[in-house]
C-alpha positions in Angstrom: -52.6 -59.8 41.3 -53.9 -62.6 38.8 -56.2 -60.8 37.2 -53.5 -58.6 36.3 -51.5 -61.5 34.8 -54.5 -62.7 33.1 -54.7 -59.5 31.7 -51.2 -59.8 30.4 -51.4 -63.0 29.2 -54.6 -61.9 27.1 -53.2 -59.0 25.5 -49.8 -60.7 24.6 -52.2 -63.4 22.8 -54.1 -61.2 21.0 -50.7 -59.3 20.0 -49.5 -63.1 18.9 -52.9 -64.3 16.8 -52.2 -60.4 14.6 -47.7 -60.7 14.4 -47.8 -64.5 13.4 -49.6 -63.5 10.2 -46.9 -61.1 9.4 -43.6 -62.6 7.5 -40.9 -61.7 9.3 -39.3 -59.7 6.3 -42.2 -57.4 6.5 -40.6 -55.8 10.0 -37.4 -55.5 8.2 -38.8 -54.0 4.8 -40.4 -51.5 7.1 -37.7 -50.3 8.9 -35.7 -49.5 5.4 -39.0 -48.4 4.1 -38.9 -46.2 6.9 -35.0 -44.9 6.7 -35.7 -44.3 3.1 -38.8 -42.4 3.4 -37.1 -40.1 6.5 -34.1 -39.6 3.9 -36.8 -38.3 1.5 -38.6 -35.8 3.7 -34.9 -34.2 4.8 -34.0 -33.7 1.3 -37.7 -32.3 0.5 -37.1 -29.9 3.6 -39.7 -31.7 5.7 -37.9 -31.8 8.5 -40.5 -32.2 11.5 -42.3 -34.9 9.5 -38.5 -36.8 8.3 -37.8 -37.1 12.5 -41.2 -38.1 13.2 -40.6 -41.3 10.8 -37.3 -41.5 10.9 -38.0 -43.0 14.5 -40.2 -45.7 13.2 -37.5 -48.3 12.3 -36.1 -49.0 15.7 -40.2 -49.8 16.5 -40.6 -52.2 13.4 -37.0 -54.1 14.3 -38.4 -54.7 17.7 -41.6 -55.9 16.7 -39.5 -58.5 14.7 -37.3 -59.6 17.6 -39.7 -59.3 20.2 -41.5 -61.8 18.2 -39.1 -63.9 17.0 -37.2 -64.0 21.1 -40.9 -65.2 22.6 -41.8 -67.5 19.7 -39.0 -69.4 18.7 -40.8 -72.3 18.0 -42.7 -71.3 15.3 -39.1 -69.7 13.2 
């Protein structure tokens, strides 16, 4: 059982030491990047490829508030 919360508690450092180099604009710029570029792929008839990235932005807006909920200090 500890190693398994060892385990945790490495990988949620190592996801820490990459997301506090990231502004946290960048998450939301990428979620609009995202809505805009799914808009373009409908209207270009690319609709497989507009759902696939149309379901990025809800991924980008929780990296941003996952981030910003466990490291409050640092905002």
């Amino acid at each position: 059982m500890n190693d398994t919360k060892d385990a945790t508690q490495n990988v949620q450092e190592q996801y820490f030491r990459i997301t506090d180099e990231v502004p946290e604009e960048v998450w939301y710029w990428a979620a609009l990047g995202s809505i805009i570029a799914s808009a373009i792929l409908f209207m270009s008839n690319k609709r497989d490829w507009s759902i696939f990235v149309g379901q990025w932005p809800p991924t980008f807006l929780l990296f941003g508030v996952f981030h910003k909920i466990l490291r409050p200090h640092t905002h």
